[in-house]
N, C-alpha and C positions, 0 to 999 in steps of 0.2 A: 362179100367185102362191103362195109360199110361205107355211106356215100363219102362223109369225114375222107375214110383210107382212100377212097377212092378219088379226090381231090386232093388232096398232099401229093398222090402218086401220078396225077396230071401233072401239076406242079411242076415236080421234080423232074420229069422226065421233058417238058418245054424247060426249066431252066439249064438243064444237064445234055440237054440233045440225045438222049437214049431215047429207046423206046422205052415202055411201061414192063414190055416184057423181058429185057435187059436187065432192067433196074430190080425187078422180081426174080428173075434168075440168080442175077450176082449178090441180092438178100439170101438165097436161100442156102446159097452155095456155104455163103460166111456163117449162116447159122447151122449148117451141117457140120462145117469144121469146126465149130466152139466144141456143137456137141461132143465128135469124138474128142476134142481134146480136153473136156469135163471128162467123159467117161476115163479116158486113160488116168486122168489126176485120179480121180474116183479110188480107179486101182493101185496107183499107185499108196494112195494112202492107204488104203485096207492093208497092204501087203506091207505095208512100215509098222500098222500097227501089230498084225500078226507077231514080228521080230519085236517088235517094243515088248510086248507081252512075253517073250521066251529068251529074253535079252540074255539071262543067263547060261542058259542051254548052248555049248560049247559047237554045236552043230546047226546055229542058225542057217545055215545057206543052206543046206537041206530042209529045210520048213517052207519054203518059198512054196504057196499054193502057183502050181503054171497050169492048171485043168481048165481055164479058160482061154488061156493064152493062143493069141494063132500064130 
């Protein structure tokens, strides 16, 4: 960690009364749920574009890729 990072994150944690390792925890937390909730958008668009692409095909909802799905 950069001294920079590492003075912002003093900072913050004397003005917010957290600890340093609160304030890092509850960053990471928030940036693990973006992520999943990028990856789901992610999917979800591949799988619109899938159907845009076969828009015709009278059996789109049988096209639905789910081999990743859990």
């Amino acid at each position: 960690m950069s001294k920079e990072l590492q003075r912002v994150l003093s900072d913050a944690a004397e003005r917010t009364g957290k600890g340093k390792n609160a304030i890092i925890i509850e960053a990471l937390v928030k940036y693990l749920k973006a992520m999943e909730r990028e990856s789901l958008a992610e999917e979800a668009r591949r799988q619109s574009e899938l159907v845009s692409r076969n828009e015709q095909d009278a059996d789109w909802y049988g096209m639905a890729d789910t081999s990743g799905w859990r």
